[in-house]
N, C-alpha and C positions, 0 to 999 in steps of 0.2 A: 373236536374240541375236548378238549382234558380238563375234568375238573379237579377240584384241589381240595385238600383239610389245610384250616388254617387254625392257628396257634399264637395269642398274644400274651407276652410276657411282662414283669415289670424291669424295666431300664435298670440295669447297678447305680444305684444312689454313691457308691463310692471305691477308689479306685485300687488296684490289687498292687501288691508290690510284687517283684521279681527281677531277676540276675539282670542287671543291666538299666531297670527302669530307677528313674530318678524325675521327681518333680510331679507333681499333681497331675497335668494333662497325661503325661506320658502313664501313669497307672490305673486313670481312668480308661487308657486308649486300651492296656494290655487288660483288664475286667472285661471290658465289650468285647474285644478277642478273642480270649478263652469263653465267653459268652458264647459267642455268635461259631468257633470251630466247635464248640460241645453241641450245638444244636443240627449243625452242618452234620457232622459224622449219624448223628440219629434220622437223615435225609432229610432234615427242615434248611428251604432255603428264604434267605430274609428277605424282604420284601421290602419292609419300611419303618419307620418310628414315628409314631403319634404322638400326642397330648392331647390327652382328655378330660373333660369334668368328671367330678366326681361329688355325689350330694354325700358325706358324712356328715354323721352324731356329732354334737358338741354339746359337751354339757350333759342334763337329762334331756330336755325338750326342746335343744336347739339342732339348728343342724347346718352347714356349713358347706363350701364349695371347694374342694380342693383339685389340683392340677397333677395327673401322673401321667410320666412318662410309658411310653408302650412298646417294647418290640415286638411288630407281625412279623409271623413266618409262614411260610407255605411247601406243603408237598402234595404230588402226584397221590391219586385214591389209588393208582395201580399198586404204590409202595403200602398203602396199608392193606388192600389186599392180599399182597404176598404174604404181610406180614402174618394177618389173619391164617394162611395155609397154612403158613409156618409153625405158628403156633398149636393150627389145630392136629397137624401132622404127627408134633413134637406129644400132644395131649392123645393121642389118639381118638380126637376126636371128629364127628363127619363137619363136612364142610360146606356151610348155606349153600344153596345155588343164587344165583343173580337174580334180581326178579328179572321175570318173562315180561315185555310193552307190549300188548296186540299193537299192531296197525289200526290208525284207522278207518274203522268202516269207509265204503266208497260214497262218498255225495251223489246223491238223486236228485235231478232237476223236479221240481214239482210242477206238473202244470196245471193251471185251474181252467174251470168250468164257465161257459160265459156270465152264467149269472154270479160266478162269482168277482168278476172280473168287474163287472157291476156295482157291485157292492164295495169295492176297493176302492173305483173311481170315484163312487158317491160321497164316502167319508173322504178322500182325499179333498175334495168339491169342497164342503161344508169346512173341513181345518181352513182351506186354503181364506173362503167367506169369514168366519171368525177371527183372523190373522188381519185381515185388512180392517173388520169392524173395528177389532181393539186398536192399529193403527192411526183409523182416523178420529179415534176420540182422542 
């Protein structure tokens, strides 16, 4: 299982012109384009686009609900690792180690004592007696 850094951006509010585009859809299409390859080439791959609330100020002591656009993206932690060597290589600088996860210790059955075994079944006895008193009232 690979986990991932993720990255949400705001949507272009409006659309780019260039050689060939004409008409509103088509310059909003080539903005998200050049969006989405400028993000591509730095390894973020997109994922998806939201809308979400948003509680802004209005006013001095008002505050208000607004609706933005989102683009997530996602890349491999292996890419920002590298990038991390890279950098630190570049810096001469040393390079974290990963943290270390022990294992978990092994589970040990417990076994108990008669009389403890006793005492388990007594209170279990007595829930069980209370469970019904309060049923039948």
């Amino acid at each position: 299982m690979s986990a991932f850094e993720y990255r949400a951006i705001p949507a272009p509010r409006k659309g780019k012109s260039g050689k060939g585009v004409r008409g509103g859809p088509a310059k909003f299409a080539n903005a998200m384009s050049d969006l989405m390859n400028e993000m591509g080439t730095n390894g973020w791959e997109y994922l998806r686009a939201d809308t979400l609330p948003c509680e802004e100020r209005q006013g001095l002591t008002g505050k208000t609900v607004k609706y933005h656009s989102m683009l997530v993206f996602r890349r491999p932690l292996e890419e920002v690792q590298a990038e991390t060597q890279i950098a630190a290589e570049t810096l001469a600088l040393p390079v974290p180690e990963p943290e270390h996860v022990e294992e978990p210790a092994e589970i040990v059955e417990e076994t108990y004592t008669a009389h403890e075994e006793e005492a388990v079944q007594e209170w279990a006895n007595d829930v069980h007696e209370k469970r019904e008193t309060v049923a039948a009232e």
